[in-house]
PDB file of N, CA, C, O and CB in Angstrom:
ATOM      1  N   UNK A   1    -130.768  83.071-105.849  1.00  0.00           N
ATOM      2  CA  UNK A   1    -131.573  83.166-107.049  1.00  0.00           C
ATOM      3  C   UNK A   1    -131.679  84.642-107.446  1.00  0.00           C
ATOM      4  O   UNK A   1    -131.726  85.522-106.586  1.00  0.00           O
ATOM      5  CB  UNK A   1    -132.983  82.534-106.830  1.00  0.00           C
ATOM      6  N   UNK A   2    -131.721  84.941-108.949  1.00  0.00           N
ATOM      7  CA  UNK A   2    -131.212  86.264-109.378  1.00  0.00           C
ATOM      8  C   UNK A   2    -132.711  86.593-109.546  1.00  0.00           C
ATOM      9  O   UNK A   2    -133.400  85.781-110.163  1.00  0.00           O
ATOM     10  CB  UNK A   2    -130.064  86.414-110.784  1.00  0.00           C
ATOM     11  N   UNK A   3    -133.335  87.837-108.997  1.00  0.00           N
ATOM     12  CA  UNK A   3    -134.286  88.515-109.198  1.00  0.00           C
ATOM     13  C   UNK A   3    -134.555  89.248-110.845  1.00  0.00           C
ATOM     14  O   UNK A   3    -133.746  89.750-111.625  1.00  0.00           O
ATOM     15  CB  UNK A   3    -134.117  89.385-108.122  1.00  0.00           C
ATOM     16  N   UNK A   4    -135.461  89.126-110.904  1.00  0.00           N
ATOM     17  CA  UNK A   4    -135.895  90.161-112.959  1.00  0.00           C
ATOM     18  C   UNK A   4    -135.106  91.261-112.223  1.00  0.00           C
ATOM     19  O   UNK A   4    -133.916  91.305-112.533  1.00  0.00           O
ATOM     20  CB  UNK A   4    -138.329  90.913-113.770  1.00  0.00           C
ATOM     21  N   UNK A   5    -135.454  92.001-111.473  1.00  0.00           N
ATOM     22  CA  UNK A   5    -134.451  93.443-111.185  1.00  0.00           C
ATOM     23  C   UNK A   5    -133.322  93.544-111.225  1.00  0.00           C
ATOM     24  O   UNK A   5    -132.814  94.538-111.744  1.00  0.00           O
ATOM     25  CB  UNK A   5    -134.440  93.994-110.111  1.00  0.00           C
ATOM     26  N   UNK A   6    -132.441  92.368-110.591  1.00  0.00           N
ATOM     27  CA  UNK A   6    -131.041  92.257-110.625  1.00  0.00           C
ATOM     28  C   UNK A   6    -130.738  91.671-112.472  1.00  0.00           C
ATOM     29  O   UNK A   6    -129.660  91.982-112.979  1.00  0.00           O
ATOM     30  CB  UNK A   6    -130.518  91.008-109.187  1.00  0.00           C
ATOM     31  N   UNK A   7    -131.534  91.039-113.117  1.00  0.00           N
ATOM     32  CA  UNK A   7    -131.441  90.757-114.662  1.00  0.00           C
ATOM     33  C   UNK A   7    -131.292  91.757-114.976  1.00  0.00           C
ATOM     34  O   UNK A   7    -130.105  91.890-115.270  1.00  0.00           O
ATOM     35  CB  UNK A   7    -132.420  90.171-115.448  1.00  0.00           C
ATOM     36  N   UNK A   8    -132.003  92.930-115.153  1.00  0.00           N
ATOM     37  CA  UNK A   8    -132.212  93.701-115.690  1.00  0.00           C
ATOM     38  C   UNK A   8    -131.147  94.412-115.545  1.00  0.00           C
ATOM     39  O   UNK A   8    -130.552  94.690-116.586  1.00  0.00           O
ATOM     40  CB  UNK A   8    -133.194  94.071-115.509  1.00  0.00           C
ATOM     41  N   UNK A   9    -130.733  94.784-114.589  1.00  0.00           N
ATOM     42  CA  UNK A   9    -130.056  95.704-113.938  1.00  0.00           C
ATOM     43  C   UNK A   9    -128.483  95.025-114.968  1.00  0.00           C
ATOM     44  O   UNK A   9    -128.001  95.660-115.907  1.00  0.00           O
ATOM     45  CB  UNK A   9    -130.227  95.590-111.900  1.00  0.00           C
ATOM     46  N   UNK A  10    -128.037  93.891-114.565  1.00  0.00           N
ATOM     47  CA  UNK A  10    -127.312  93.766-115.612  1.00  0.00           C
ATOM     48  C   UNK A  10    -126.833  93.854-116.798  1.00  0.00           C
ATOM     49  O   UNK A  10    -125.714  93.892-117.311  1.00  0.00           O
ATOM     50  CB  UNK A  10    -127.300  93.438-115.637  1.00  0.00           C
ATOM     51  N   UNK A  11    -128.013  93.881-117.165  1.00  0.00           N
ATOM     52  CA  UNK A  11    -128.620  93.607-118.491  1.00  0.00           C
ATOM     53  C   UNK A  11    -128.177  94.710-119.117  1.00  0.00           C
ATOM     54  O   UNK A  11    -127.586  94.662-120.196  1.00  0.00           O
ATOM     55  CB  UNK A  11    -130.156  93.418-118.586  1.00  0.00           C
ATOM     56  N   UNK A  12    -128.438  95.811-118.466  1.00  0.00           N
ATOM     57  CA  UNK A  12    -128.386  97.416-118.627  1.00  0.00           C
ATOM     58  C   UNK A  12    -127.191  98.060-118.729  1.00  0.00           C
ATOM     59  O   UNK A  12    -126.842  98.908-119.550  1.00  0.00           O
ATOM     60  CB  UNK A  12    -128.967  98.088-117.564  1.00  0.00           C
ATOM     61  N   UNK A  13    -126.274  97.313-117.318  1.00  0.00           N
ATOM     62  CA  UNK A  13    -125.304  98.334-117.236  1.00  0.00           C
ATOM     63  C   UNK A  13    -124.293  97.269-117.242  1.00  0.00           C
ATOM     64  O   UNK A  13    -124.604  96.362-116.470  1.00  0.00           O
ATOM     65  CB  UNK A  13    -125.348  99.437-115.983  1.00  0.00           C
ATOM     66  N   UNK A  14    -123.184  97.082-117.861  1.00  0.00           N
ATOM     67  CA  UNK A  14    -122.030  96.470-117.425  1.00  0.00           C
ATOM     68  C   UNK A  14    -120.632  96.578-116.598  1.00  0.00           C
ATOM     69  O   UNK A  14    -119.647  96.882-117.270  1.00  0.00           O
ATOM     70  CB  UNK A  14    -121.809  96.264-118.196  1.00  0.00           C
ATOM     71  N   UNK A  15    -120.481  96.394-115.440  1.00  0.00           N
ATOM     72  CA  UNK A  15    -119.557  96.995-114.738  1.00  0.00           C
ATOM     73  C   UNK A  15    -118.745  96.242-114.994  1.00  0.00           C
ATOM     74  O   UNK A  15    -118.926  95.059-115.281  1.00  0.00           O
ATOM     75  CB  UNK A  15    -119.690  97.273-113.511  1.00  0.00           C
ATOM     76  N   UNK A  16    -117.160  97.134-114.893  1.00  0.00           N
ATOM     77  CA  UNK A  16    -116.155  96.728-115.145  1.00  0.00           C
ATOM     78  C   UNK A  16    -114.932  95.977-114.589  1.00  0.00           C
ATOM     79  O   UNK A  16    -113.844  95.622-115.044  1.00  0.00           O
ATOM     80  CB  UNK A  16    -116.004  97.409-115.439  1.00  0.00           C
ATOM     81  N   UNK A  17    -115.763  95.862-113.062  1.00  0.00           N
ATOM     82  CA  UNK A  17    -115.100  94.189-112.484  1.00  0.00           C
ATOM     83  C   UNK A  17    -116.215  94.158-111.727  1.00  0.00           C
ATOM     84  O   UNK A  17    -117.293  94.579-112.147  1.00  0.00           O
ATOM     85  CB  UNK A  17    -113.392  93.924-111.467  1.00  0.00           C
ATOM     86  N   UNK A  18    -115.978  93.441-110.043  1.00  0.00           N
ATOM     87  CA  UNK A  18    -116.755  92.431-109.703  1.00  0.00           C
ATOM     88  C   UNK A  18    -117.499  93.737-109.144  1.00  0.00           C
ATOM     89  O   UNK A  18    -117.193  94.914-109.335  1.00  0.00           O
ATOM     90  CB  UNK A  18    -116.207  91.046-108.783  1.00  0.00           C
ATOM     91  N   UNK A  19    -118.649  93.159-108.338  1.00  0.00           N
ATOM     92  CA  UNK A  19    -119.095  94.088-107.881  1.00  0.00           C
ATOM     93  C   UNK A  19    -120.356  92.747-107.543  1.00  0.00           C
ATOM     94  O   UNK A  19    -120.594  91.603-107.933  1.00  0.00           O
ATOM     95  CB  UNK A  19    -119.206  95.590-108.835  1.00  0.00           C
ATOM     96  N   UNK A  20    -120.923  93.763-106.568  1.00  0.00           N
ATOM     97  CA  UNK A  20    -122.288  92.889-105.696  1.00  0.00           C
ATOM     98  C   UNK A  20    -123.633  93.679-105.908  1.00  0.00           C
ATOM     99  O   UNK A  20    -123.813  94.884-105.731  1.00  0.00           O
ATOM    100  CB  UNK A  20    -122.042  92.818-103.772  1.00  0.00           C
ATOM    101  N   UNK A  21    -124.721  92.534-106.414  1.00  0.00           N
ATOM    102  CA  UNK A  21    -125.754  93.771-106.553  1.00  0.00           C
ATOM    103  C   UNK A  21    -126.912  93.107-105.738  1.00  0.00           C
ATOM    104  O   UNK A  21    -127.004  91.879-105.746  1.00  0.00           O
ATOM    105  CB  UNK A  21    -126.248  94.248-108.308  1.00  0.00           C
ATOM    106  N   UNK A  22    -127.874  93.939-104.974  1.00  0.00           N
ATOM    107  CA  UNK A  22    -128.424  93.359-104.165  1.00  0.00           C
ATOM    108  C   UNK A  22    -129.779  93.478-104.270  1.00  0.00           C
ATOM    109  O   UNK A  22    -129.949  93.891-105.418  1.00  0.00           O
ATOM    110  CB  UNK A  22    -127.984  93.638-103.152  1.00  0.00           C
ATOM    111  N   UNK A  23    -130.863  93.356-103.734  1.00  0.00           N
ATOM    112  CA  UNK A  23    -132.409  93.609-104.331  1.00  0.00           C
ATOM    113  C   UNK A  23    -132.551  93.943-102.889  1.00  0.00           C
ATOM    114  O   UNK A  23    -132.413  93.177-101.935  1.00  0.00           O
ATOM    115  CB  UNK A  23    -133.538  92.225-105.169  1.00  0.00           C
ATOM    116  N   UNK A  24    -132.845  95.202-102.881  1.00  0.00           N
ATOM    117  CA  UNK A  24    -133.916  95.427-101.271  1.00  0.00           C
ATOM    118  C   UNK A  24    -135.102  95.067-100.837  1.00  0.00           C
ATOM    119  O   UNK A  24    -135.573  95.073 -99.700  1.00  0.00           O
ATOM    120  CB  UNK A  24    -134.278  96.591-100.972  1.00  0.00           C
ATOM    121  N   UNK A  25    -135.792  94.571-102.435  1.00  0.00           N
ATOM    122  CA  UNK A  25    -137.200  93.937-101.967  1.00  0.00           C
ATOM    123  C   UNK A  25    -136.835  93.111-101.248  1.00  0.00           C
ATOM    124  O   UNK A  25    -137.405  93.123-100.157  1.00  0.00           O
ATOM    125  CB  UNK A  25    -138.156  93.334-102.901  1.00  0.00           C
ATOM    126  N   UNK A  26    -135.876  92.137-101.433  1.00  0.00           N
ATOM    127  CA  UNK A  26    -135.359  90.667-101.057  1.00  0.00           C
ATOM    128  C   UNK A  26    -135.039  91.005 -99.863  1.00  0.00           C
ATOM    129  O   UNK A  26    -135.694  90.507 -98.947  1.00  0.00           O
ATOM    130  CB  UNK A  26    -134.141  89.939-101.865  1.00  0.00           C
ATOM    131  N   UNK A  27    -133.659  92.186 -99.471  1.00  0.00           N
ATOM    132  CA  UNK A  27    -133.864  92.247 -97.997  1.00  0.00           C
ATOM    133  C   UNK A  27    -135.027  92.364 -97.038  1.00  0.00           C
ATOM    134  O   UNK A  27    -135.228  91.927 -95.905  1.00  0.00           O
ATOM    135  CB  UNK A  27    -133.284  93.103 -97.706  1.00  0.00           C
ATOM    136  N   UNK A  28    -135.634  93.007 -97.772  1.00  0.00           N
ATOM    137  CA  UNK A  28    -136.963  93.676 -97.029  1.00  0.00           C
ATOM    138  C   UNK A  28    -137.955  92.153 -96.273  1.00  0.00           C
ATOM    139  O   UNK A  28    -138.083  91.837 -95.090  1.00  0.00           O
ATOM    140  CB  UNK A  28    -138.135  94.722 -98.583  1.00  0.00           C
ATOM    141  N   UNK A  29    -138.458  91.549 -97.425  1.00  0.00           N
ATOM    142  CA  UNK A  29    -138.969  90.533 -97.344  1.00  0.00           C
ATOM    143  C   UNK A  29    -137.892  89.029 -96.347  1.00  0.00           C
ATOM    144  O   UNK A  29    -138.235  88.312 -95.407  1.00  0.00           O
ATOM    145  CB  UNK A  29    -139.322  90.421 -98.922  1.00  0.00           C
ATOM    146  N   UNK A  30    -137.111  89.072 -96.816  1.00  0.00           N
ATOM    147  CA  UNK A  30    -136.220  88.071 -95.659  1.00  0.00           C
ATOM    148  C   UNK A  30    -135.896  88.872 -94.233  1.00  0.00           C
ATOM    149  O   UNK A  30    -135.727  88.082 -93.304  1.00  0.00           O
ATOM    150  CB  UNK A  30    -134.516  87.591 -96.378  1.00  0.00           C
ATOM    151  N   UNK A  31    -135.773  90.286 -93.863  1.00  0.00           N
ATOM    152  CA  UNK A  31    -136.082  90.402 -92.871  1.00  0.00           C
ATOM    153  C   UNK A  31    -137.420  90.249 -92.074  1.00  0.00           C
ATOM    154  O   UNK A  31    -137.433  90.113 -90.851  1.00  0.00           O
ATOM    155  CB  UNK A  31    -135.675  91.181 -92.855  1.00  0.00           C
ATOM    156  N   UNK A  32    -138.426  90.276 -92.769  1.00  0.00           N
ATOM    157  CA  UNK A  32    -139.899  90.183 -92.404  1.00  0.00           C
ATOM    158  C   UNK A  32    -139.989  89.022 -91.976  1.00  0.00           C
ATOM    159  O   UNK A  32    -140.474  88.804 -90.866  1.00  0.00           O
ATOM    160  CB  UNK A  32    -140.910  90.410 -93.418  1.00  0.00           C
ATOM    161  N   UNK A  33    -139.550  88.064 -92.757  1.00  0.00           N
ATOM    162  CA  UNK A  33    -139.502  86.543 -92.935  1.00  0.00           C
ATOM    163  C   UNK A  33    -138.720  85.986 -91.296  1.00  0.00           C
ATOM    164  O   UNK A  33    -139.241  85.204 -90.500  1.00  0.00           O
ATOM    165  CB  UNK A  33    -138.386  86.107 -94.599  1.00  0.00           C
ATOM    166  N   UNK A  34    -137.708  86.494 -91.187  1.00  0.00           N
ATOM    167  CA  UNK A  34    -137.021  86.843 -89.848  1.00  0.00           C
ATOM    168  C   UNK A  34    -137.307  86.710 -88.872  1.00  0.00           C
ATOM    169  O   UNK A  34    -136.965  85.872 -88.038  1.00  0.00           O
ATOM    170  CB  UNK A  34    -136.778  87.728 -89.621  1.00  0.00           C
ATOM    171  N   UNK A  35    -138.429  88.062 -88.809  1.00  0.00           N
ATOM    172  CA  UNK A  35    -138.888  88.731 -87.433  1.00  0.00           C
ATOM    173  C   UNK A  35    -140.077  87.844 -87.467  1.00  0.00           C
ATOM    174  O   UNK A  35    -140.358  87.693 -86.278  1.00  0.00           O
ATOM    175  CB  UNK A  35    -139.203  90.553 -87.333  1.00  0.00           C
ATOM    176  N   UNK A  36    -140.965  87.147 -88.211  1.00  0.00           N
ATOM    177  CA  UNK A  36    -142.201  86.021 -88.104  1.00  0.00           C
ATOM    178  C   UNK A  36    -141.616  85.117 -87.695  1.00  0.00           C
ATOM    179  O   UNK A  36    -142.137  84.851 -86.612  1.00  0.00           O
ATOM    180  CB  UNK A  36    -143.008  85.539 -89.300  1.00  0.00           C
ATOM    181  N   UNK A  37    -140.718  84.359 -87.916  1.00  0.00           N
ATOM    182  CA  UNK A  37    -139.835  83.218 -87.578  1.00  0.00           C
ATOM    183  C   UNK A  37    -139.398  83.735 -85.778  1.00  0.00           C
ATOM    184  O   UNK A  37    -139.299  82.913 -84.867  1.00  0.00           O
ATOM    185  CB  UNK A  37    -138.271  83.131 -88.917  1.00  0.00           C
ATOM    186  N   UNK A  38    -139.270  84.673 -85.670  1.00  0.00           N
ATOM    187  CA  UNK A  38    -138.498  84.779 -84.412  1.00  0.00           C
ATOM    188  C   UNK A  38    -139.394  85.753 -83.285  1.00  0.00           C
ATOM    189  O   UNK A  38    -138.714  86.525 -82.609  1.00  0.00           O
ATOM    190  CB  UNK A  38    -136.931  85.475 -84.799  1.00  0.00           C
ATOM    191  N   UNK A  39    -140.383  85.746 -83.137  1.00  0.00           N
ATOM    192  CA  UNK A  39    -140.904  87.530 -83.091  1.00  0.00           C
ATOM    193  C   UNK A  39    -140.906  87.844 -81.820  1.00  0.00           C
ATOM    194  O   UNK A  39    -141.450  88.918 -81.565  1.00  0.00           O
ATOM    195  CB  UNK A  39    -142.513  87.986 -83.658  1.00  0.00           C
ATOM    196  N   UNK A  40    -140.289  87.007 -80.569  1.00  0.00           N
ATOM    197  CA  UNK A  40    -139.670  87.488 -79.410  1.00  0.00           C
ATOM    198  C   UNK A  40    -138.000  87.576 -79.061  1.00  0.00           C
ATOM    199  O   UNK A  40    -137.338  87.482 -78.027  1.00  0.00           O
ATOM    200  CB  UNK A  40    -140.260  86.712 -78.505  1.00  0.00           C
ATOM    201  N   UNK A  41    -137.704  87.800 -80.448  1.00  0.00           N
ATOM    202  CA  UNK A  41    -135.869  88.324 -80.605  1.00  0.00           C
ATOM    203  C   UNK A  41    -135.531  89.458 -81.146  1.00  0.00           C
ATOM    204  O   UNK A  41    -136.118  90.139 -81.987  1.00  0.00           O
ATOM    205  CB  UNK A  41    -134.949  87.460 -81.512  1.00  0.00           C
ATOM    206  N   UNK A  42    -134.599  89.605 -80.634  1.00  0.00           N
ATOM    207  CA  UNK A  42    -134.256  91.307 -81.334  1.00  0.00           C
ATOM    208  C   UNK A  42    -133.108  91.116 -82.232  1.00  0.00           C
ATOM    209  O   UNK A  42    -132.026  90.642 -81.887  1.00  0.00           O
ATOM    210  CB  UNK A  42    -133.715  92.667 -80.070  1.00  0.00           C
ATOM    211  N   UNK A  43    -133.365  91.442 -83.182  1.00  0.00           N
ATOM    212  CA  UNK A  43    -132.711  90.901 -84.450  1.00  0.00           C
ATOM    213  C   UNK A  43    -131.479  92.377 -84.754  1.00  0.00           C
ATOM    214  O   UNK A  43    -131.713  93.578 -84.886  1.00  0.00           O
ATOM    215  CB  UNK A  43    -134.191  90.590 -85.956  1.00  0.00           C
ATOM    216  N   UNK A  44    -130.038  91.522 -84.777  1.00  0.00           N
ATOM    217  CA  UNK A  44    -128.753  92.433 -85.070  1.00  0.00           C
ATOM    218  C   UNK A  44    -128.409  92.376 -86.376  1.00  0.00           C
ATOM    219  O   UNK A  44    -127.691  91.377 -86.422  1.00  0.00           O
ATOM    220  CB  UNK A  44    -127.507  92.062 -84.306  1.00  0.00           C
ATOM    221  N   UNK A  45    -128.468  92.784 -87.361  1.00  0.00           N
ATOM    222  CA  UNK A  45    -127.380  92.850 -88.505  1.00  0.00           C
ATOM    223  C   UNK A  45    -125.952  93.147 -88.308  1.00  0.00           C
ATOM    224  O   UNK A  45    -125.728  94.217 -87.743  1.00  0.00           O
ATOM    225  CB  UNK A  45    -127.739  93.803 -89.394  1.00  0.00           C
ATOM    226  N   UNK A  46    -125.091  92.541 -88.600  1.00  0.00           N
ATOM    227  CA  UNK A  46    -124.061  92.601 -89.180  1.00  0.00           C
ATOM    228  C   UNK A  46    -123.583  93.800 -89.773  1.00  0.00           C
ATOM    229  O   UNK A  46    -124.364  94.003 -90.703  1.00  0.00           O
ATOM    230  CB  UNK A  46    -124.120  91.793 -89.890  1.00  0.00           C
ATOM    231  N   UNK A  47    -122.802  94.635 -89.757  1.00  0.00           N
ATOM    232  CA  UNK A  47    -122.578  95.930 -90.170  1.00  0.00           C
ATOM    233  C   UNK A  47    -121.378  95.353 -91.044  1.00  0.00           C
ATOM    234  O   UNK A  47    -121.384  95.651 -92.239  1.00  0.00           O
ATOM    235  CB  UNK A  47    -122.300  97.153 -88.951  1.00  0.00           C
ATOM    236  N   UNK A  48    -120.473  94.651 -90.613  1.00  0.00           N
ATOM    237  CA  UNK A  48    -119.363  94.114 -91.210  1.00  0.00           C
ATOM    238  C   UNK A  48    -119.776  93.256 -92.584  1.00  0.00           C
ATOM    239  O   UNK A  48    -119.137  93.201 -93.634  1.00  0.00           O
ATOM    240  CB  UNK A  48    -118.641  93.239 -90.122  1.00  0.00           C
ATOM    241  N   UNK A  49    -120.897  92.678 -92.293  1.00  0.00           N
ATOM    242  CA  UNK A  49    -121.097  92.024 -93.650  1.00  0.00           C
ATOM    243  C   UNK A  49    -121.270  92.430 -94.879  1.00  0.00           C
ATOM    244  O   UNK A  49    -120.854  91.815 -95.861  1.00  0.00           O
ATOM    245  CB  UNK A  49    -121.907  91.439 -93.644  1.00  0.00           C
ATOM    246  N   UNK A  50    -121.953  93.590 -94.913  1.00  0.00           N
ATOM    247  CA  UNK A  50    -122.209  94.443 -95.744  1.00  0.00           C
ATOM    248  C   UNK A  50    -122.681  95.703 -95.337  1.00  0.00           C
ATOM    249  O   UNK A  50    -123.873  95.920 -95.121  1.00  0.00           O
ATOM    250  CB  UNK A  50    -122.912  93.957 -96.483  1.00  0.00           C
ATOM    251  N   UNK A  51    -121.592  96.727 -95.199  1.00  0.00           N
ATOM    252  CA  UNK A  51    -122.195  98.381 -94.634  1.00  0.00           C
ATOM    253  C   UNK A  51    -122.775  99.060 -95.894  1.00  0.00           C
ATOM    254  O   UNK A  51    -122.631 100.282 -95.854  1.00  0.00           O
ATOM    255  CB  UNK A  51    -120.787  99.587 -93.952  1.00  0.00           C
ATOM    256  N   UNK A  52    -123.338  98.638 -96.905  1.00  0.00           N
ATOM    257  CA  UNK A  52    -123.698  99.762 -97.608  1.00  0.00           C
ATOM    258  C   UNK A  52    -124.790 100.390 -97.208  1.00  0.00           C
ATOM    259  O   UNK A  52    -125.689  99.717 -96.705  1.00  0.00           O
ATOM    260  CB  UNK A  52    -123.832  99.529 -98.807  1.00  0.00           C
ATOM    261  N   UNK A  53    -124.929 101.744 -97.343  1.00  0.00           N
ATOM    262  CA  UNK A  53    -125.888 102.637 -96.597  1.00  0.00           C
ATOM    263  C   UNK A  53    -127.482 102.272 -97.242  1.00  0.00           C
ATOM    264  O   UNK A  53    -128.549 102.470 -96.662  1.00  0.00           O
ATOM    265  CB  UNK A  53    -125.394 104.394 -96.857  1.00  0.00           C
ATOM    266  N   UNK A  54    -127.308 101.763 -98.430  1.00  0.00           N
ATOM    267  CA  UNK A  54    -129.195 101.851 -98.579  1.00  0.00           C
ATOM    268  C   UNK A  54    -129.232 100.633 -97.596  1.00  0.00           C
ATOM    269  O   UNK A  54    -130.029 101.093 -96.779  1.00  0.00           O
ATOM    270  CB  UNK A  54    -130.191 101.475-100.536  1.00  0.00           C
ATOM    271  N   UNK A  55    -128.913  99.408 -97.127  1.00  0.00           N
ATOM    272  CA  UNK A  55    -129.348  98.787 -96.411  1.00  0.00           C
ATOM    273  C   UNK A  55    -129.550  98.836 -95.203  1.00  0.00           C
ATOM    274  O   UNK A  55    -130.530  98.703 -94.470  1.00  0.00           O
ATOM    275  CB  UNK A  55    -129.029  98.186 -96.572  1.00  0.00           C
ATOM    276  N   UNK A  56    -127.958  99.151 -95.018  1.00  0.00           N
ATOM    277  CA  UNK A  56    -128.584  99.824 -93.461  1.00  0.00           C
ATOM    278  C   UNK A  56    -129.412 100.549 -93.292  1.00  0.00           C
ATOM    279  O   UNK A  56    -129.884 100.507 -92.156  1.00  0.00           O
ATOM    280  CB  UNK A  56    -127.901 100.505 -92.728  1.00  0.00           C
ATOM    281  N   UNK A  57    -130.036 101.581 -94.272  1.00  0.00           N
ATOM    282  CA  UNK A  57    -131.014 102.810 -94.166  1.00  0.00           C
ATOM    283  C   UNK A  57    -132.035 101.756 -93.876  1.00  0.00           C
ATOM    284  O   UNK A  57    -132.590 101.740 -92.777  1.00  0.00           O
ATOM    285  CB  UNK A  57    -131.290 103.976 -95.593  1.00  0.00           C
ATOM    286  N   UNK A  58    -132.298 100.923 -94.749  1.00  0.00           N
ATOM    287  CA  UNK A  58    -133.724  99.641 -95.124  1.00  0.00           C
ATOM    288  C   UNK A  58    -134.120  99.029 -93.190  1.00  0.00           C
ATOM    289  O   UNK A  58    -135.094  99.012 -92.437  1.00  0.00           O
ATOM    290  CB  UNK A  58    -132.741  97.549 -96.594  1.00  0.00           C
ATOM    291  N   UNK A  59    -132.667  98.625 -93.154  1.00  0.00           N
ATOM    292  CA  UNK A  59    -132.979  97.729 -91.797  1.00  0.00           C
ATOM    293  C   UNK A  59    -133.029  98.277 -90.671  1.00  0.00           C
ATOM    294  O   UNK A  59    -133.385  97.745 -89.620  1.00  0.00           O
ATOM    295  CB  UNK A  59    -132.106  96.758 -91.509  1.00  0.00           C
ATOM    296  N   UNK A  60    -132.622  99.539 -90.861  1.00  0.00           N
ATOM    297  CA  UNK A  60    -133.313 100.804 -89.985  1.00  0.00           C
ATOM    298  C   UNK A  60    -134.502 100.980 -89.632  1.00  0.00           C
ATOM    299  O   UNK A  60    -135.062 100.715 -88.569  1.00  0.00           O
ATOM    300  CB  UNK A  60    -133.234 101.893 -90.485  1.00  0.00           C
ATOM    301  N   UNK A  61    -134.942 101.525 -90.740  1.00  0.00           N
ATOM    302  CA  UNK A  61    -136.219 102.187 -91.097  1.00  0.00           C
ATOM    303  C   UNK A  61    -137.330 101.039 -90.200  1.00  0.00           C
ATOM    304  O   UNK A  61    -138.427 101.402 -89.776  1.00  0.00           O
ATOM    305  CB  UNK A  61    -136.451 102.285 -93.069  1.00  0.00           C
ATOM    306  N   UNK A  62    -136.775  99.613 -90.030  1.00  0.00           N
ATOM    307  CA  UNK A  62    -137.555  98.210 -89.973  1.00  0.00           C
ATOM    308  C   UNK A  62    -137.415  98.003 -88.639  1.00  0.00           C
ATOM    309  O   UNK A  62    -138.082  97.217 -87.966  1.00  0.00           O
ATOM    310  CB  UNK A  62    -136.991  96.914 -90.871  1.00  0.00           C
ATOM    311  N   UNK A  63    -136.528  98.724 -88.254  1.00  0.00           N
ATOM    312  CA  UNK A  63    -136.101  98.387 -86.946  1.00  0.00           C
ATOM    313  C   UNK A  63    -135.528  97.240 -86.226  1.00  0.00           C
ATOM    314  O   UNK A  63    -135.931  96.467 -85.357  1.00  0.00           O
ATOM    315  CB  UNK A  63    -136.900  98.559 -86.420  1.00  0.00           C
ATOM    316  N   UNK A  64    -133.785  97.506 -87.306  1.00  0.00           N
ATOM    317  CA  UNK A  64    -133.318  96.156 -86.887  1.00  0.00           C
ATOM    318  C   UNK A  64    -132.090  97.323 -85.757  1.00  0.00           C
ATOM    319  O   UNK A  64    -131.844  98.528 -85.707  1.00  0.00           O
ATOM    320  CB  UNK A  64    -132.544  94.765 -88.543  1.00  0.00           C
ATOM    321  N   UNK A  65    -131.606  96.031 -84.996  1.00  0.00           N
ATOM    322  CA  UNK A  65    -130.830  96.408 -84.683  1.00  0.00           C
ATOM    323  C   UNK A  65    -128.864  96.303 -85.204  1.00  0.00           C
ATOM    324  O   UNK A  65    -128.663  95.721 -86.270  1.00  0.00           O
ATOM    325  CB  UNK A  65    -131.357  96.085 -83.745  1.00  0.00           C
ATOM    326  N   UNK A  66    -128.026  96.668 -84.699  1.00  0.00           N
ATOM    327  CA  UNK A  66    -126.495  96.620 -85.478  1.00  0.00           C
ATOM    328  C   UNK A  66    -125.891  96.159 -84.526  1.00  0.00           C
ATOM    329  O   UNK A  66    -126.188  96.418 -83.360  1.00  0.00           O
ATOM    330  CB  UNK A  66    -125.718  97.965 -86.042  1.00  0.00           C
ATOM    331  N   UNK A  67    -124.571  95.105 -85.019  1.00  0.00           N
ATOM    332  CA  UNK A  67    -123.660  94.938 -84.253  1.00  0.00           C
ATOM    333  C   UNK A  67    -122.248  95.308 -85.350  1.00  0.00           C
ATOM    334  O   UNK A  67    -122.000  94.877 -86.476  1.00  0.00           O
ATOM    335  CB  UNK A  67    -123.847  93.429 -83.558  1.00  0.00           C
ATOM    336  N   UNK A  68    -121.476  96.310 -84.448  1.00  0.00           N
ATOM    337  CA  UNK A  68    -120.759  97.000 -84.988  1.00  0.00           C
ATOM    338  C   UNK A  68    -119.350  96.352 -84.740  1.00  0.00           C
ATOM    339  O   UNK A  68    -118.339  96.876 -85.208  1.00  0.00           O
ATOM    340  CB  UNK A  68    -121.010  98.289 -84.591  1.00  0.00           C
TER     341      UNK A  68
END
């Protein structure tokens, strides 16, 4: 489901092929969502799935862990 931010964001700029746009609130909040669901696991992201640096910075900062 497309967030007003990611609308907007479209809305705004048109890129000129594909491209992926992502909402960090959304990460933010589904990792939270995560770690309540699980809260005696230590949670890995995926580096391969998507390395872009603001996320990894995000799931950092949150204290996820990486599998590289």
């Amino acid at each position: 489901m497309a967030t007003q931010r990611i609308l907007d964001f479209l809305a705004t700029r048109r890129p000129n092929g594909p491209c992926l746009v992502v909402d960090l609130d959304v990460v933010r909040d589904n990792f939270r969502a995560f770690e309540k669901a699980l809260p005696d696991s230590k949670i890995y992201y995926a580096v391969k799935a998507n390395p872009a640096l603001e996320i990894l910075r995000l799931l950092a900062a949150m204290g996820s862990s990486f599998d590289t």
